[in-house]
C-alpha positions in Angstrom: 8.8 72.1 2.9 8.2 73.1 6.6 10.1 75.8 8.3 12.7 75.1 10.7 12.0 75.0 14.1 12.4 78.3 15.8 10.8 78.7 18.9 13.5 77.2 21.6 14.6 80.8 23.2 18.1 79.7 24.0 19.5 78.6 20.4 18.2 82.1 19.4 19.4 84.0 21.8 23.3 82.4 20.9 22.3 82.5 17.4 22.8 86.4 17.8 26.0 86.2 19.6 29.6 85.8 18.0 31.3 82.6 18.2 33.0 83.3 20.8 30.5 84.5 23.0 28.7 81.6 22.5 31.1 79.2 24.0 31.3 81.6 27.1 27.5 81.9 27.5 27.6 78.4 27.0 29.8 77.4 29.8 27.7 80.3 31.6 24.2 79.0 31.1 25.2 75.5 31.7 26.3 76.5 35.2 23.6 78.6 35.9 21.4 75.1 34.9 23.5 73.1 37.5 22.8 75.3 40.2 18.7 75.7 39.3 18.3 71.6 40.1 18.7 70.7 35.8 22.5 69.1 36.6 21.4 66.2 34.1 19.6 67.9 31.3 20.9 69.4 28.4 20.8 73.3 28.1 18.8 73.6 25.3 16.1 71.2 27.0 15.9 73.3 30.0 12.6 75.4 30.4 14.0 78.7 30.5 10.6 80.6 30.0 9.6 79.0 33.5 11.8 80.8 35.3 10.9 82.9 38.1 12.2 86.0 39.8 13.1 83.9 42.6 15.2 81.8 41.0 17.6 84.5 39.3 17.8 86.0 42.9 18.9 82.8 44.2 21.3 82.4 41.3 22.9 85.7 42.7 22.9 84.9 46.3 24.6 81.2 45.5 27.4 83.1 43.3 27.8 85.9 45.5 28.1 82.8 48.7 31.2 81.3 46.6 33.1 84.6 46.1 32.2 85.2 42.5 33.3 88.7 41.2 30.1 91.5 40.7 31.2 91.2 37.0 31.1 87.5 37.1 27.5 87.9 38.4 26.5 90.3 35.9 27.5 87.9 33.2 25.2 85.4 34.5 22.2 87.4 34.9 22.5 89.0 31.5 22.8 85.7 29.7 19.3 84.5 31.4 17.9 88.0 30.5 19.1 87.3 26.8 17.2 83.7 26.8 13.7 85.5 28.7 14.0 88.1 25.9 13.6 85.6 23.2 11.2 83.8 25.0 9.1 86.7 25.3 9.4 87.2 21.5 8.3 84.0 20.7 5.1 84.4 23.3 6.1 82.1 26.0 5.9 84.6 28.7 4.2 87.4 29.5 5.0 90.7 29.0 4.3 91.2 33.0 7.0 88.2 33.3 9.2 90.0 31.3 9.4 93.3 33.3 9.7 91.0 36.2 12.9 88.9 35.1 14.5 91.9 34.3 14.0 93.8 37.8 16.7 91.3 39.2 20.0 92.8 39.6 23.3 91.2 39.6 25.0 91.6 42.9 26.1 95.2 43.7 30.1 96.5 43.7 33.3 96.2 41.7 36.7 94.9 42.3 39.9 96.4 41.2 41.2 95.3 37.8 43.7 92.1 38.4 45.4 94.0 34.2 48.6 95.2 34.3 49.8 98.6 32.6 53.3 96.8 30.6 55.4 100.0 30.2 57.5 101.0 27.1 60.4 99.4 28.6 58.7 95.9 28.8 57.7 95.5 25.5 61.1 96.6 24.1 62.4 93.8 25.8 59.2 91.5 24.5 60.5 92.5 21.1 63.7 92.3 21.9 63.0 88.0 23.0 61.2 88.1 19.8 64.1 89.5 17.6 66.4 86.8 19.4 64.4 83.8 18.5 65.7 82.8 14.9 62.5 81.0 14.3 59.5 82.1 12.3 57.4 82.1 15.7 60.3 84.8 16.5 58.5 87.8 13.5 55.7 86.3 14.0 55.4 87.1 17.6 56.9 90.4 17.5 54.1 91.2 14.7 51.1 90.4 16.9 52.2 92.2 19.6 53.2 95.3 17.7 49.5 94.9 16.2 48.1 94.2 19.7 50.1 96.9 22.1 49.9 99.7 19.0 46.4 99.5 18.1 44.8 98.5 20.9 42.8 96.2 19.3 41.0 92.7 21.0 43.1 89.3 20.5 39.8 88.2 19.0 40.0 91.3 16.2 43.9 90.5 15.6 42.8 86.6 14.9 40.0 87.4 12.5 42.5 90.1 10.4 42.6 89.9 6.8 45.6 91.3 4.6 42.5 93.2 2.3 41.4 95.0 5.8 44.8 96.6 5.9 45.7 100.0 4.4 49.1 100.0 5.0 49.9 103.8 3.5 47.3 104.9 5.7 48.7 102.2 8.7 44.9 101.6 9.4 43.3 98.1 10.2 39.7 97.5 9.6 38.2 94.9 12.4 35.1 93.6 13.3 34.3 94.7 17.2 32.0 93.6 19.5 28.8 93.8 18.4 29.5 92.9 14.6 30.9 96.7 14.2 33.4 97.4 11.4 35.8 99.8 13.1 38.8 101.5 11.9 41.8 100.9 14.1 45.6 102.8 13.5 49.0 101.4 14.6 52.5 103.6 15.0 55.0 103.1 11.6 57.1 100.6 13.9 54.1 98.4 14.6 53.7 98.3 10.9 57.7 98.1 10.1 57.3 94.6 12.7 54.4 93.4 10.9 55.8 94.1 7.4 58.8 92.0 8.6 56.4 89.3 9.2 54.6 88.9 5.9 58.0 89.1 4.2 59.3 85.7 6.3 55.8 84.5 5.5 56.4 84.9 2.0 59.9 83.5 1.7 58.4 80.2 2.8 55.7 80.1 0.4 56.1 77.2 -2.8 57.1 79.1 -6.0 53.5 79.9 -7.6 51.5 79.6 -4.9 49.6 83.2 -3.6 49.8 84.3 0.2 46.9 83.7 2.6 44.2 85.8 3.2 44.8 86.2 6.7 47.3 87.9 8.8 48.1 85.5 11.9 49.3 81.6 10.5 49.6 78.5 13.0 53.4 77.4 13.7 53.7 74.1 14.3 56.4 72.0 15.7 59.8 72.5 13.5 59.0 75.9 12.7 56.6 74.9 9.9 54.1 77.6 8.9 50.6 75.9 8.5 48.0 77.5 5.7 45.8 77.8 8.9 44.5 81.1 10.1 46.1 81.4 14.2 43.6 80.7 17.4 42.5 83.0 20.4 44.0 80.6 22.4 47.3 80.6 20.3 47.4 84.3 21.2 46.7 83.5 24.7 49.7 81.3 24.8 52.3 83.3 23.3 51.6 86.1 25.5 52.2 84.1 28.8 55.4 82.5 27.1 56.8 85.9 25.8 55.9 87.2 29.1 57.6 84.6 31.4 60.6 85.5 28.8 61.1 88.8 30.6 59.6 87.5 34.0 56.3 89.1 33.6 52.3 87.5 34.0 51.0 89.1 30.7 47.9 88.3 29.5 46.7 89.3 26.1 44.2 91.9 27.1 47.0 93.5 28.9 48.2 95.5 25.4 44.7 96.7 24.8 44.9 98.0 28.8 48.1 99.1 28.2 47.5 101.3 25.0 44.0 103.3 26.7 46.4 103.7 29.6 49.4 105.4 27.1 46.6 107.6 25.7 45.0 108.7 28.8 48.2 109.6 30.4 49.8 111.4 27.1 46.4 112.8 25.6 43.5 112.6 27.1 40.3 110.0 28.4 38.3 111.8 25.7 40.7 110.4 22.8 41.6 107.5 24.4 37.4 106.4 24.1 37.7 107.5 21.0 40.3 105.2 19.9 39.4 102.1 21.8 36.1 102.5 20.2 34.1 102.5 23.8 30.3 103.8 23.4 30.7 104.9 27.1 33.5 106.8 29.1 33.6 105.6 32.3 34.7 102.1 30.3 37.7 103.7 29.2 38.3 105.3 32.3 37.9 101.9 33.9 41.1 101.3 31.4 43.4 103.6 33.6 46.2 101.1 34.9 48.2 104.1 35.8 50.0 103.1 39.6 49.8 104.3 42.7 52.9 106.6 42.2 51.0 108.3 39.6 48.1 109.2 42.2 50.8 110.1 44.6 52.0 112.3 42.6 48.6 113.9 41.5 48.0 114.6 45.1 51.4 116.3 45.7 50.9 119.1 43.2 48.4 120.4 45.6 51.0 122.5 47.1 49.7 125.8 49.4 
């Protein structure tokens, strides 16, 4: 019996990455292969170890020539240092080649954050829509926003949720972060109270005899019928943007986790709210801030004589 084959850099460098991620870097690395010449060859065929210096640093002058974010740019020139890492590992490079790849720099700068800061107002009336929909989608809703906007937590974390990760006397959730890292997250009693509501419906629908799911989050399909199936990121994706057009608001999931850091900063402070978003550095969190102008306005008017 042979080994497998394990010396193609680029299916180890995803096999370390979360399933998510890996469709991202996918999409990433396949578009950083158009742009290098390989537009007909599979990804995984490409010679990644032969990469030059030069070529990353045109990668970054063609993204920065079509207006691509700093951020997007960073994400592209991380994903080719995770490939050169493993190909260094496996001895297809150099050491000296190594250093080398990773002197390029994505391009410099930063652009202000397109989030939005939904205040306590809005998502009353997002669980107000929710309440009003006699549907199951109606609890169900209300319970993944209540989860989302109370704990702060990733849409990714809320999909992957398990009833046995929940201590609900202690209202904690244990996730799974970025990085495969078991975190403990806490929600307010109300975002509990909504989610409570939730599994209750969820229940009431279940066959006499048969035992609830393992998961928190079920797929609704057409005629309010609650499938045995565990909900999608892009599920969560959708029901933010129709919640949100529901009260004439643009929300995007990630908005409740900016929205929570923002809540903290303003009524604790930055060195709590890292604490409870779990980031390893501050000046992510800060990045968090979606507090308005107003607020800065403000700031700068205390500085009275």
């Amino acid at each position: 019996m042979s080994l497998p084959e394990v010396q193609n850099p680029l299916a180890l460098y995803l096999a370390r990455l979360a399933p998510s991620s890996q469709l991202t870097m996918k999409y990433v690395l396949q578009d950083a292969a158009d742009r290098l010449g390989f537009v007909e060859m599979d990804i995984h065929e490409v010679p990644w170890h032969q990469l030059q210096p030069g070529h990353v640093i045109a990668l970054v002058a063609a993204l920065r020539e079509d207006g691509y974010a700093p951020n997007t740019s960073s994400l592209y020139v991380n994903a080719i240092r995770g490939v050169t890492n493993e190909a260094w590992r496996q001895s297809l490079i150099s050491h000296e080649h190594l250093l080398k790849m990773r002197s390029v720099k994505p391009m410099a700068g930063t652009r202000l954050s397109k989030g939005k800061n939904i205040r306590r107002t809005l998502i009353r009336e997002l669980m107000d829509v929710c309440a009003a929909d006699p549907r199951p989608q109606g609890r169900r809703d209300a319970a993944i926003i209540a989860i989302l906007y109370g704990s702060g937590m990733r849409k990714s974390e809320s999909v992957n949720l398990d009833l046995a990760q929940i201590d609900f006397a202690e209202r904690s959730l244990q996730v799974t972060g970025k990085g495969n890292k078991q975190l403990i997250k806490y929600a307010p009693t109300w975002a509990f109270t909504v989610l409570n509501d939730w599994l209750e419906l969820r229940r009431s629908y279940l066959p006499e005899g048969q035992s609830d799911d393992a998961f928190l989050f079920n797929r609704i399909r057409r005629g309010s019928h609650i499938t045995r199936d565990r909900i999608t990121k892009h599920a969560i994706y959708f029901i933010a943007k129709q919640r949100g057009r529901q009260i004439g608001m643009d929300i995007m999931p990630h908005d409740f986790r900016r929205s929570f850091i923002t809540r903290v900063i303003e009524e604790h402070d930055l060195s709590i709210a890292q604490k409870l978003a779990h980031h390893t550095n501050i000046s992510t969190t800060a990045s968090y801030d979606m507090r308005g102008e107003n607020e800065r306005r403000r700031a700068i008017d205390r500085f009275d004589l």
